[in-house]
MARNU-237008 format. One record per atom (N, C-alpha, C): residue in one letter; x, y, z. Coordinates in steps of 0.2 Angstrom, whole numbers, padded with zeros to 4 digits, always signed. Layout:
<nodes>
aXYZ ...
</nodes>
This chain:
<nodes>
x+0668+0393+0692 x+0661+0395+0694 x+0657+0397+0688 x+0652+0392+0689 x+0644+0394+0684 x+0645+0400+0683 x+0641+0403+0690 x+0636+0410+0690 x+0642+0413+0698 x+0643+0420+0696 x+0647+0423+0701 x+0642+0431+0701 x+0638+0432+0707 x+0635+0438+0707 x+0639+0442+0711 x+0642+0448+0712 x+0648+0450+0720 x+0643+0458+0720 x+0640+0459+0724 x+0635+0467+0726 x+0633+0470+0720 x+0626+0465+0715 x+0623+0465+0711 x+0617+0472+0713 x+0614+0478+0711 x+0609+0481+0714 x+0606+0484+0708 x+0599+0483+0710 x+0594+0488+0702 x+0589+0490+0706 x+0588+0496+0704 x+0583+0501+0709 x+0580+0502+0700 x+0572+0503+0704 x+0566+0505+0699 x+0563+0510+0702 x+0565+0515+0700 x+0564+0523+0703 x+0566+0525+0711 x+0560+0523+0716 x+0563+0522+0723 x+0565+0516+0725 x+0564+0510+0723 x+0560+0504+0724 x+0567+0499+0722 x+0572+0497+0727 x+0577+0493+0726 x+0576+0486+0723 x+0573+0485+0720 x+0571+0478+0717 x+0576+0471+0718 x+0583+0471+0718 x+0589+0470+0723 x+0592+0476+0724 x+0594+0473+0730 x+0600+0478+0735 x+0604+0475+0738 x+0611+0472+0732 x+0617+0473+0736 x+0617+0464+0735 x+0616+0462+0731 x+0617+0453+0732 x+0623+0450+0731 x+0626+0446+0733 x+0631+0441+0733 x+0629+0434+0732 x+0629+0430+0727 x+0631+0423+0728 x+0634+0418+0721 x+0637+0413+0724 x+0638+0409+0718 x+0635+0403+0717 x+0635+0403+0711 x+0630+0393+0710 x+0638+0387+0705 x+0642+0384+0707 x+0646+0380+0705 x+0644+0377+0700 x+0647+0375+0695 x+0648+0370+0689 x+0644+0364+0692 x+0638+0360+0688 x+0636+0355+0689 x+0629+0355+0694 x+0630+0361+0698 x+0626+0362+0703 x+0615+0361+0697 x+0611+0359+0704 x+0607+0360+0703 x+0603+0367+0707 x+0602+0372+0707 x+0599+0377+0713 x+0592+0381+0711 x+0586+0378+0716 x+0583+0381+0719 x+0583+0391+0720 x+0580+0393+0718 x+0580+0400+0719 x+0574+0403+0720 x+0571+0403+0726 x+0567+0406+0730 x+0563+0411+0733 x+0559+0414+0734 x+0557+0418+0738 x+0549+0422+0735 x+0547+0425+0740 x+0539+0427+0738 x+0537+0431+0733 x+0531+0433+0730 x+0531+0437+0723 x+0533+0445+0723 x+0539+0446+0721 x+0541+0454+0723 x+0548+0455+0723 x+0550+0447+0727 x+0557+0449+0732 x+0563+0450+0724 x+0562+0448+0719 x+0569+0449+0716 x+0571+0444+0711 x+0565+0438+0709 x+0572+0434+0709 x+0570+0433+0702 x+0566+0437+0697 x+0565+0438+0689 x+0571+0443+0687 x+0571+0447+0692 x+0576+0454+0692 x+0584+0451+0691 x+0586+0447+0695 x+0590+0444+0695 x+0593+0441+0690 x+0587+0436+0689 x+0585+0433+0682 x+0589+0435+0674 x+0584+0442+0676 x+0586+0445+0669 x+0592+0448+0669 x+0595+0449+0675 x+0602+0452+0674 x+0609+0448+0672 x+0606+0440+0675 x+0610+0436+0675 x+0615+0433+0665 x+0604+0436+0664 x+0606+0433+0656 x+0607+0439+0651 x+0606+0446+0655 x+0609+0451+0651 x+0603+0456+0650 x+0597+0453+0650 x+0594+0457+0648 x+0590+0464+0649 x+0594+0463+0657 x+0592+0471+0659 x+0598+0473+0664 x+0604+0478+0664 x+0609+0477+0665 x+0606+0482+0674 x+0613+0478+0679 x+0614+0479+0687 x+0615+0488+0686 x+0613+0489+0692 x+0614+0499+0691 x+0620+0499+0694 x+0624+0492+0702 x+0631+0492+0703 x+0631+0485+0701 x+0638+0484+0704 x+0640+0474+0706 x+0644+0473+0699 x+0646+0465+0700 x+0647+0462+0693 x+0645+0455+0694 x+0641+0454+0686 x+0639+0447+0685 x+0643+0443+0681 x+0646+0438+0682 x+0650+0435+0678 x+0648+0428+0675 x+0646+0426+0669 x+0646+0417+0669 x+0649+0413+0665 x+0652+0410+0669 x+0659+0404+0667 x+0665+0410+0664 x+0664+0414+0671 x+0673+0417+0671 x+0671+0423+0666 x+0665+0426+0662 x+0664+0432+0657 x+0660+0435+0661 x+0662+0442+0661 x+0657+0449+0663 x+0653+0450+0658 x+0645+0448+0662 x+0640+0449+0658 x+0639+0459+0656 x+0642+0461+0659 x+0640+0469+0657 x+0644+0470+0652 x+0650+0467+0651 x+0654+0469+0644 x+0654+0464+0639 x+0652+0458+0640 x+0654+0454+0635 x+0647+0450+0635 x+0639+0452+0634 x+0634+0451+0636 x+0632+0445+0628 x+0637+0445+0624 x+0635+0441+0617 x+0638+0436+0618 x+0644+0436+0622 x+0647+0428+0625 x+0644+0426+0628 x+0640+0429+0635 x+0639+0425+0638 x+0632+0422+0639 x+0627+0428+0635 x+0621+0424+0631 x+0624+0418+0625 x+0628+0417+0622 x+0632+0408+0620 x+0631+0404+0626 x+0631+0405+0632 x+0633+0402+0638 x+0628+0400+0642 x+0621+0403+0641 x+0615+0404+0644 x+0609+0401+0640 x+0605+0395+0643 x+0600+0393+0640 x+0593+0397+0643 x+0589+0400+0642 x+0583+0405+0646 x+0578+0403+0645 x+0575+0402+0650 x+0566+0399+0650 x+0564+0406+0652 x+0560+0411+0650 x+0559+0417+0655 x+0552+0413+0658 x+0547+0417+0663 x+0541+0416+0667 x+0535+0415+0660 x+0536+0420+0657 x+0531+0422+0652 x+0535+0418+0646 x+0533+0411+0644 x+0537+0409+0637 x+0533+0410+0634 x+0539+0416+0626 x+0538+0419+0622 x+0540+0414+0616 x+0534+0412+0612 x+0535+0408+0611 x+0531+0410+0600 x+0534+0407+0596 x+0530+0411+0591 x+0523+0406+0590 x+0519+0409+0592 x+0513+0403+0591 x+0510+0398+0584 x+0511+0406+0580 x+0509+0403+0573 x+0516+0399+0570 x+0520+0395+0573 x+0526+0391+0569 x+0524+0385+0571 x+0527+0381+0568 x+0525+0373+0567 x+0533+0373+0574 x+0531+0365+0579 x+0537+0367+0583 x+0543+0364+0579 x+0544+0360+0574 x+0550+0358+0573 x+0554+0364+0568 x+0549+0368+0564 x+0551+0375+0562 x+0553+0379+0567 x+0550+0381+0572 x+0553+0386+0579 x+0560+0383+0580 x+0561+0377+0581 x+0565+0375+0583 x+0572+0376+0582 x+0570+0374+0573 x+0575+0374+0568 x+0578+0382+0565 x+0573+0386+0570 x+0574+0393+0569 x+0579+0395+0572 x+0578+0393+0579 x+0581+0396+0584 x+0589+0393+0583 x+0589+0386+0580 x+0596+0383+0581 x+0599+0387+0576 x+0596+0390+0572 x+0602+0394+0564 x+0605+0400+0568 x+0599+0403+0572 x+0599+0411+0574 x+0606+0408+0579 x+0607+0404+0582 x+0613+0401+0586 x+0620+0400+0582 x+0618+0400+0577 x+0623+0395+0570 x+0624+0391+0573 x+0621+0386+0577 x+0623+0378+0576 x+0624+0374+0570 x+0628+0372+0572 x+0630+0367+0567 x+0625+0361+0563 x+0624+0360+0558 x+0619+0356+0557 x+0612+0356+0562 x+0610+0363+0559 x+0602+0364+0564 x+0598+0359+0563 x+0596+0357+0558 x+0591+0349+0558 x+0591+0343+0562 x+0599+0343+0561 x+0600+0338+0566 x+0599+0338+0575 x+0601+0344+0575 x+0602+0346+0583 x+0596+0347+0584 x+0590+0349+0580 x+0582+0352+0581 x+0580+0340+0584 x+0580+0337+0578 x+0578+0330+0580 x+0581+0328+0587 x+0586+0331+0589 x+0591+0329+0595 x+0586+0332+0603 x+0585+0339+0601 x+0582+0342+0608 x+0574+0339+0607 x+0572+0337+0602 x+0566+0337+0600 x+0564+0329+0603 x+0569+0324+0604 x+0567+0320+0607 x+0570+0318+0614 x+0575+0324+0615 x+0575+0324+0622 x+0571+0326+0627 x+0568+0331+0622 x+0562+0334+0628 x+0554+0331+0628 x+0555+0325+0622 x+0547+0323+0624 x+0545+0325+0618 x+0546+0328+0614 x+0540+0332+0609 x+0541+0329+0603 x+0544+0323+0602 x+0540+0320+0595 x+0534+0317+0593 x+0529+0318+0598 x+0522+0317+0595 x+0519+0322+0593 x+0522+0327+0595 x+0522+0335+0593 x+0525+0339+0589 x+0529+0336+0589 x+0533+0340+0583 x+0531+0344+0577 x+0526+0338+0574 x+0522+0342+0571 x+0519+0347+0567 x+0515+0350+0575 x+0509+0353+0577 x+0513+0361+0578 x+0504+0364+0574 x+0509+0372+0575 x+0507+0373+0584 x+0514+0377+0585 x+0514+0379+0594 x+0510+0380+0597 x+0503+0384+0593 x+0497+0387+0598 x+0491+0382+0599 x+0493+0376+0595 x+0488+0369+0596 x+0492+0365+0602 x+0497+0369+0607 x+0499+0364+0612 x+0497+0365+0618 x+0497+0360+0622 x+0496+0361+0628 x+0501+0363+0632 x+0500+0368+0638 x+0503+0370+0639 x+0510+0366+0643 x+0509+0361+0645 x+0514+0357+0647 x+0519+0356+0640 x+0516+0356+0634 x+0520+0355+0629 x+0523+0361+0627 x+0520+0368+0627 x+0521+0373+0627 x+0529+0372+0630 x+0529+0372+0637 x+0535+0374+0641 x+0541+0370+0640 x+0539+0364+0638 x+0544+0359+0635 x+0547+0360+0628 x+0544+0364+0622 x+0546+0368+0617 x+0548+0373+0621 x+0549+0379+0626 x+0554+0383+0629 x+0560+0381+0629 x+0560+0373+0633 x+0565+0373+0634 x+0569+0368+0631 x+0566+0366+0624 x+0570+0365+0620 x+0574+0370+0616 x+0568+0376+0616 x+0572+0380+0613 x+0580+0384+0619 x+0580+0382+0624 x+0582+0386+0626 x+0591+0381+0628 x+0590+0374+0627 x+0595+0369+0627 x+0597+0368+0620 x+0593+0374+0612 x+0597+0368+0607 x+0604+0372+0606 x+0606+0375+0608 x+0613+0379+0607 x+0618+0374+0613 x+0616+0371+0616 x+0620+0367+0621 x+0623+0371+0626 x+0620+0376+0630 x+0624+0381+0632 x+0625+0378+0638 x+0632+0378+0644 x+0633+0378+0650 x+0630+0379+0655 x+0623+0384+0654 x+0620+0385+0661 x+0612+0387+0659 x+0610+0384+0663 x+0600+0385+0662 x+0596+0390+0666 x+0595+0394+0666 x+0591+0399+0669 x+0582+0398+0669 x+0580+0395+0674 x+0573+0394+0671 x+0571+0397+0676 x+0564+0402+0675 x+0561+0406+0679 x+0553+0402+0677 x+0552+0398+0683 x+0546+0396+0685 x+0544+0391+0681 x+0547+0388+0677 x+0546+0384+0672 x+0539+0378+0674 x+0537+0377+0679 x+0532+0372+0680 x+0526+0376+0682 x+0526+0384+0683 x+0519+0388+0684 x+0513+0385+0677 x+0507+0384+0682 x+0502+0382+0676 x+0502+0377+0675 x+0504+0371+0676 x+0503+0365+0672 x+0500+0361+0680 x+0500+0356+0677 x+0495+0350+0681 x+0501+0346+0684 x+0498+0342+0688 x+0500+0338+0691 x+0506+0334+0687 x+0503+0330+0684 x+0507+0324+0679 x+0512+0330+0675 x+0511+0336+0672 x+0514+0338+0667 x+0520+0342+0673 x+0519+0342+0681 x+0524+0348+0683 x+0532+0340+0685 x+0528+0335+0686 x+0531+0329+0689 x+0536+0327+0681 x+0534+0329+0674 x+0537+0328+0669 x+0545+0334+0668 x+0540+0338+0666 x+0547+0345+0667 x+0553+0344+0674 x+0549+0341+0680 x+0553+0339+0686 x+0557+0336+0681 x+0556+0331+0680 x+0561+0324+0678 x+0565+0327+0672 x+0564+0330+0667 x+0567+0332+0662 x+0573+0339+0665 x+0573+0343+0671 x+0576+0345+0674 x+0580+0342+0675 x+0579+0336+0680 x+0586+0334+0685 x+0587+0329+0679 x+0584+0328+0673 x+0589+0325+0668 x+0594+0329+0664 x+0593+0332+0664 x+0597+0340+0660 x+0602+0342+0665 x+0600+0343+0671 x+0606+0345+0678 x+0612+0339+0679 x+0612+0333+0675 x+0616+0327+0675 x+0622+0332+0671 x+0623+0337+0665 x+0628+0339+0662 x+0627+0347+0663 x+0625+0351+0666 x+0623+0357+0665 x+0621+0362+0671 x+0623+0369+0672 x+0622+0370+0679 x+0615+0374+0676 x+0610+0373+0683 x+0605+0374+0682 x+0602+0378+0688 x+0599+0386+0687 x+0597+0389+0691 x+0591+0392+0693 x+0584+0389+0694 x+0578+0388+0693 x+0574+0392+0699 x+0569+0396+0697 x+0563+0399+0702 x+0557+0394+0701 x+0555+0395+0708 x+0549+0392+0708 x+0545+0392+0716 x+0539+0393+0714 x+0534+0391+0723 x+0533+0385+0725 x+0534+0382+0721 x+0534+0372+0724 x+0540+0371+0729 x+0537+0370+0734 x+0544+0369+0739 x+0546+0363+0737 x+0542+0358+0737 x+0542+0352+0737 x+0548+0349+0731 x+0546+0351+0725 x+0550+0353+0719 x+0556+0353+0720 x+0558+0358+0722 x+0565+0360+0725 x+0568+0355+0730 x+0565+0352+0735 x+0569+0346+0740 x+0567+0341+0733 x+0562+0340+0729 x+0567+0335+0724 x+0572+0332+0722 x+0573+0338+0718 x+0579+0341+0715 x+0583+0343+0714 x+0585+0346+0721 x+0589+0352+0721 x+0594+0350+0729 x+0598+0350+0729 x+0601+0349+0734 x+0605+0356+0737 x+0604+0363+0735 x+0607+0368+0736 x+0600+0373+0734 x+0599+0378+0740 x+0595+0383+0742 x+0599+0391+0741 x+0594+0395+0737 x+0597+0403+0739 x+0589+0404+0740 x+0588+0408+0745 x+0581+0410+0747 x+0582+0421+0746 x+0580+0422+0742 x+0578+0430+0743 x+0572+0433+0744 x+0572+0439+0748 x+0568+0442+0752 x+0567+0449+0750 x+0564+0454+0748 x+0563+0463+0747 x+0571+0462+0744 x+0573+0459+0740 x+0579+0461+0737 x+0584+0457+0738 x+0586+0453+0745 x+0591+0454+0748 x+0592+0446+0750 x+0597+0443+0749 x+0600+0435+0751 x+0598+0433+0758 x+0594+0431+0761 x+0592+0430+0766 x+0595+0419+0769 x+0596+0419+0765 x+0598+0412+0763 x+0601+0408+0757 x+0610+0403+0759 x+0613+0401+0754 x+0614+0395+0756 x+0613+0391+0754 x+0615+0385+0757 x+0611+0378+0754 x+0616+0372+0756 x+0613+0365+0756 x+0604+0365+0761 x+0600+0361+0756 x+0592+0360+0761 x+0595+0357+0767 x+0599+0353+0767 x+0603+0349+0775 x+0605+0355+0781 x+0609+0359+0776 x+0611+0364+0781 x+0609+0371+0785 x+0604+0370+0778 x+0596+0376+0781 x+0594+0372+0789 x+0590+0365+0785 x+0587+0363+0789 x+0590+0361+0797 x+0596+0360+0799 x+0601+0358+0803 x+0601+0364+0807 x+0599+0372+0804 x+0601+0381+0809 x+0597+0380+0813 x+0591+0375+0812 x+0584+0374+0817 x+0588+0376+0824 x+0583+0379+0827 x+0585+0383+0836 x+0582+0377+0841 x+0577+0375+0836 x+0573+0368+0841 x+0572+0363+0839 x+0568+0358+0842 x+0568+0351+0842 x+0557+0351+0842 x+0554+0350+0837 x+0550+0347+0840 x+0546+0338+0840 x+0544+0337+0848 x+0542+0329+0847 x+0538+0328+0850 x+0536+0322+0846 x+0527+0321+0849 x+0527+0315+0853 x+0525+0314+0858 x+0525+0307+0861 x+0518+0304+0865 x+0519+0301+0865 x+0511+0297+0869 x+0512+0293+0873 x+0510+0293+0879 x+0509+0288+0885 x+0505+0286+0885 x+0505+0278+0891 x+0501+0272+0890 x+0495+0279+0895 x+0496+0281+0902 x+0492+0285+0905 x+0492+0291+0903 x+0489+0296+0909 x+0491+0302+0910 x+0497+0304+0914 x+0498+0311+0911 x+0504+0315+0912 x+0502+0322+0913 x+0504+0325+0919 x+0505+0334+0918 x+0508+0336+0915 x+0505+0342+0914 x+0509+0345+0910 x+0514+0351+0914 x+0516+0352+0919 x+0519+0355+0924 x+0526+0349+0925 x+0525+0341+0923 x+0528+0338+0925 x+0532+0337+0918 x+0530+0337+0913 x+0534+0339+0905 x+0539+0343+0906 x+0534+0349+0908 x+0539+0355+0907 x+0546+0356+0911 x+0543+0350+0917 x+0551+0353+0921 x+0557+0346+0920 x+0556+0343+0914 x+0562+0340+0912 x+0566+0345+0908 x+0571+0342+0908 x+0579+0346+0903 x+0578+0349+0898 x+0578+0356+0898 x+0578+0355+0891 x+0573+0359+0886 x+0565+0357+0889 x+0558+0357+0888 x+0557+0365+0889 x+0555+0369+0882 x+0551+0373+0881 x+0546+0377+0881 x+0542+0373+0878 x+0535+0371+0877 x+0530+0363+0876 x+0526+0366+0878 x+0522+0359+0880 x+0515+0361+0876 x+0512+0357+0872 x+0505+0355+0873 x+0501+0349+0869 x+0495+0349+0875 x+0492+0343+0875 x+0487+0342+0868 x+0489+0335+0864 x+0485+0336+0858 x+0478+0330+0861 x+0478+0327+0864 x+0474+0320+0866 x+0475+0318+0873 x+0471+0313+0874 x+0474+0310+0882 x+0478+0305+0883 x+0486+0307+0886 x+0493+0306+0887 x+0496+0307+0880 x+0494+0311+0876 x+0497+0314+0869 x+0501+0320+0869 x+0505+0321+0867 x+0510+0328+0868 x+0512+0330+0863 x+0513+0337+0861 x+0519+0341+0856 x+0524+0343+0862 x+0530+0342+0860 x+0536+0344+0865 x+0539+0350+0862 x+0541+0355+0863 x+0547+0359+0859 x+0551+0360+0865 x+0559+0360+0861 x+0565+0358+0867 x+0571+0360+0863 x+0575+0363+0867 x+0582+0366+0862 x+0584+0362+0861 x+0589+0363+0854 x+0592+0357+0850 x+0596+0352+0853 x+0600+0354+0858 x+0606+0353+0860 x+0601+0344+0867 x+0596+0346+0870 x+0591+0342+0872 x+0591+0334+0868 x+0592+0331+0874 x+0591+0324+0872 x+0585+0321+0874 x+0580+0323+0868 x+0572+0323+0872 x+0570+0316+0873 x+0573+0313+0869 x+0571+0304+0869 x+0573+0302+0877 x+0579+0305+0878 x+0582+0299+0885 x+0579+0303+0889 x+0577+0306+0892 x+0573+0311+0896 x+0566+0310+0897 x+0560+0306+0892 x+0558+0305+0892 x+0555+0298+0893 x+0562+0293+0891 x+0563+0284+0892 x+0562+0286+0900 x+0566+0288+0903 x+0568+0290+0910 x+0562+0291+0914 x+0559+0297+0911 x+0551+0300+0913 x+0548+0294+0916 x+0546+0290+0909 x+0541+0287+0908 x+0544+0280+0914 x+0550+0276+0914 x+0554+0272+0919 x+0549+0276+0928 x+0551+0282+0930 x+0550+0283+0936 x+0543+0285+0938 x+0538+0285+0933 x+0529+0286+0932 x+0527+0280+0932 x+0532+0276+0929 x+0524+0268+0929 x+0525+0267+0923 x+0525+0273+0918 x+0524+0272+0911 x+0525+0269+0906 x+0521+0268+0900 x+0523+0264+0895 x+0527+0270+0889 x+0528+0271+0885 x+0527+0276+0878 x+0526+0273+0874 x+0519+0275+0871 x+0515+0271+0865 x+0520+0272+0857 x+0520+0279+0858 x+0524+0280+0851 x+0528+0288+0853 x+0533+0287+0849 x+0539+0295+0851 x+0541+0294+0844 x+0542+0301+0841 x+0542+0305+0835 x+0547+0309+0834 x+0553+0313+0832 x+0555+0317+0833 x+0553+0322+0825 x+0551+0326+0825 x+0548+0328+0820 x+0554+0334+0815 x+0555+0332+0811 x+0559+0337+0806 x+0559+0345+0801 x+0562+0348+0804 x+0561+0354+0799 x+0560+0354+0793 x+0554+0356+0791 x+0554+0356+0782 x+0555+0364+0779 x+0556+0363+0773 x+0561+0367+0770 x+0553+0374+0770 x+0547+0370+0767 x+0543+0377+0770 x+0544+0381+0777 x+0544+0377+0782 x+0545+0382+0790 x+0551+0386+0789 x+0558+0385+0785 x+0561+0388+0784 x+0560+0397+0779 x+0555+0396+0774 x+0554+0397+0770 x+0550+0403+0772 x+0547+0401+0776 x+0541+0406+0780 x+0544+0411+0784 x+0548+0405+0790 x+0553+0410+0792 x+0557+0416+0791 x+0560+0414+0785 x+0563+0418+0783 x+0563+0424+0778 x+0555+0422+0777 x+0553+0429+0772 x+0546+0432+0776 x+0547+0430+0782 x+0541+0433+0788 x+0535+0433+0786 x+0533+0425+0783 x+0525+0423+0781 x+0524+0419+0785 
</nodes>
């Protein structure tokens, strides 16, 4: 196991910032870590990589307890924090070649040319830090954060700030990095995440509210909703009193939103319908939970 948190908690004065967490993220894994501005998940963050230690619990990664052996297992930990602290007045192939000695990497010049065109920035190389854009910026993060080769990545927000074209970059360079490396990333981009990530921990005021595959999350749905449209008109007293049928309503004329418990087979129900009216169905939808509905759901937004 990567990352193994077991009733992880840190209070800041009254204010439980976690309380009480559990989860694990697997060797290889890509994960998503979620939730609104407050719930926990920088707190987390820093405890993961040592920086600010749990008041209970233990944090373990690749099998070392972060609270006693926190110099092994920052060896083990690549960190991108929210705020990249970055030195502005260095040249980036000098920051880089800094961080790798501060590592004792082996042959730091080499391994600085290695992350340096893995992550994009040989036209940059060059250039002192504070001359970069920030998509460039974050990209030196997180070379600096991979030139030690560490087994696990922690990225807190790595794509806030950038533009389009630069969030769809660091995207790519991520699930290229998650090919050998487990990797544990916050962010508000839901989208991002169902890229990426085939594994969700959602947190809330602190607290795991969600651990699971997007398939699995999405799959707990309680309903069904489907949109359908007929050649005519339809009641909507006559909707309702099929199998199943929750709620009804009308978007257009012979247009419908269906909602129907899951277990409902709202397609045959409706062939059927439409057989004993006359009817044609122009078009039927069954429309799918996205990871936002869940998302909102879950942190009561």
């Amino acid at each position: 196991m990567s990352i193994n948190i077991q009733h992880a908690t840190k209070q800041y004065g009254s204010q439980k910032a976690v309380n009480d967490i559990c989860f694990e993220v697997s060797k290889g894994q890509i994960v998503g870590f979620l939730g609104p501005n407050g719930a926990g998940k920088s707190t987390t963050m820093k405890m993961i990589t040592g920086f600010i230690k749990p008041d209970a619990g233990i944090i373990e990664v690749c099998g070392v307890e972060v609270k006693g052996e926190s110099i092994e297992t920052k060896k083990k930990i690549g960190y991108l924090p929210e705020h990249n602290p970055l030195y502005l007045e260095m040249y980036v192939r000098e920051y880089l070649q800094m961080i790798a000695s501060l590592h004792k990497v082996v042959d730091p010049k080499k391994k600085t040319d290695e992350v340096i065109e893995l992550t994009g920035l040989t036209s940059e190389a060059h250039k002192v830090i504070g001359q970069l854009s920030k998509g460039y910026r974050q990209r030196t993060g997180l070379a600096a954060a991979i030139i030690h080769d560490p087994e696990v990545l922690i990225l807190d927000e790595p794509t806030t700030g950038l533009d389009p074209n630069q969030i769809l970059e660091i995207r790519s360079l991520i699930k290229k990095l998650g090919a050998h490396k487990t990797i544990l990333f916050s962010t508000h981009i839901l989208q991002e995440v169902e890229a990426i990530c085939d594994h969700v921990i959602i947190i809330n005021k602190g607290v795991i509210v969600a651990d699971g595959s997007i398939q699995s999350l999405k799959s707990k749905q309680d309903e069904t909703v489907t949109r359908v449209k007929f050649s005519g008109e339809v009641s909507k007293d006559d909707l309702l009193s099929l199998p199943g049928i929750q709620e009804v309503k009308a978007l257009a004329q012979g247009e419908w939103i269906l909602k129907s418990i899951l277990s409902a087979d709202v397609s045959k129900e409706l062939m059927s319908f439409a057989l004993q009216h006359n009817l044609n169905i122009v078009s039927l939808q069954t429309q799918t939970r996205q990871l936002e509905d869940i998302f909102r759901q879950l942190t009561g937004n």
